[in-house]
N, C-alpha and C positions, 0 to 999 in steps of 0.2 A: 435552402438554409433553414436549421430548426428556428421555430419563433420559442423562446424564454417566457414562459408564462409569470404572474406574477407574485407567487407564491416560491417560484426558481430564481427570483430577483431578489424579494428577500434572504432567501440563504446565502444568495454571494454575497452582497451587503454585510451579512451577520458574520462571513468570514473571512472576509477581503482583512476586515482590519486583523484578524488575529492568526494567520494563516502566513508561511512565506512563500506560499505558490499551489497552484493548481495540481489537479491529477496530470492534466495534458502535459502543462511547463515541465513536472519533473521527469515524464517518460522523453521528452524530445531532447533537456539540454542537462539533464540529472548525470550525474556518476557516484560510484560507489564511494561509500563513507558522506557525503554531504547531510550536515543537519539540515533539518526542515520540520516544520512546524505545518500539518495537515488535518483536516475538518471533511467533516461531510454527513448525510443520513447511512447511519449502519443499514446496509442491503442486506446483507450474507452473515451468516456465526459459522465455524466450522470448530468445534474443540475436538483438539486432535488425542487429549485425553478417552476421547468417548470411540475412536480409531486405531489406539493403539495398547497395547499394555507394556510400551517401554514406560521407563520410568522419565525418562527427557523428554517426553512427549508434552508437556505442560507448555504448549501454545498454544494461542487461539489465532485461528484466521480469521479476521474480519475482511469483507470485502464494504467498503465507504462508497457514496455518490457524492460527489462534490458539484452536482449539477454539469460542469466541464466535462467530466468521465467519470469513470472508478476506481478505485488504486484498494489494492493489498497492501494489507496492514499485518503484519502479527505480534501480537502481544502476551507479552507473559501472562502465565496463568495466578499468578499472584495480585498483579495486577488489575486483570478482569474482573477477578471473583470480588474484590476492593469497591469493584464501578459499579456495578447495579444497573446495565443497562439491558435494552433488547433491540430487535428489531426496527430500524426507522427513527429512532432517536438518534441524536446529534452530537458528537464528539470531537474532539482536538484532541490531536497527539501530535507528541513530539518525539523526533528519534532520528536513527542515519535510513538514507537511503540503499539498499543494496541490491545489485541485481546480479545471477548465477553467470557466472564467466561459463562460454562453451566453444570447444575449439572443433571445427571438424578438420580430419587430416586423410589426405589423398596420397596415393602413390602413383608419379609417374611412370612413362613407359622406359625410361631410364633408371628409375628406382631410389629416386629423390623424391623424401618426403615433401610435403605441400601444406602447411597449417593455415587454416582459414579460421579467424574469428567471427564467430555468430554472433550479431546483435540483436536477434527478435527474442530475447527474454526480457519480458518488462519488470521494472524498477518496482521494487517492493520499500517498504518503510517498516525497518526493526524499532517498535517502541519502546523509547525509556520512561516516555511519561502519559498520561492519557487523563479526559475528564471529561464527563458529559457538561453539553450548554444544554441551555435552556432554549429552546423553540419559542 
């Protein structure tokens, strides 16, 4: 079992109260559309502006550590550019959770379809709101 150092102790601490669940909680018992409110140190930036020359392309990936795990976050590019953070700083955001519906479908030797739902896409967080804490 990891041991939680105590620098990992403080950050749960600092988000337990303003968080409504973990990276873990929302990939095990999460479904689509549920609000929640999520924290953690920014690991990851991906701006997909700098990836694409669509014009819809104005999100940004953040990948968060919440100490529990790390969860996908994406956020509007209006709203990033608003925040002013980087790397390893500390944020809350709030927004739905969503994760991509996948079906795989088989044909028997009789020639009846077989639709099986995939559950290994993990739960992403659409933000509506976001704001650095303070460390």
């Amino acid at each position: 079992m990891q041991q939680i150092n105590d620098s990992s102790k403080r950050l749960i601490q600092q988000l337990q109260p303003k968080v409504s669940g973990f990276s873990h909680s929302f990939q095990l018992t999460g479904k689509n559309n549920d609000e929640v409110v999520c924290g953690g140190k920014i690991k990851q930036i991906n701006d997909m502006n700098l990836l694409s020359d669509e014009e819809n392309a104005d999100i940004i990936y953040v990948t968060i550590d919440d100490v529990i795990g790390e969860l996908l976050i994406l956020i509007p590019g209006e709203l990033w550019r608003n925040l002013n953070v980087k790397k390893d700083d500390l944020i809350l955001a709030e927004g739905i959770l969503h994760s991509l519906r996948k079906e795989c479908t088989f044909q028997s030797k009789a020639g009846v379809d077989i639709v099986i739902a995939r559950r290994d896409e993990p739960m992403r967080v659409l933000v509506k709101k976001v704001e650095r804490l303070d460390a």
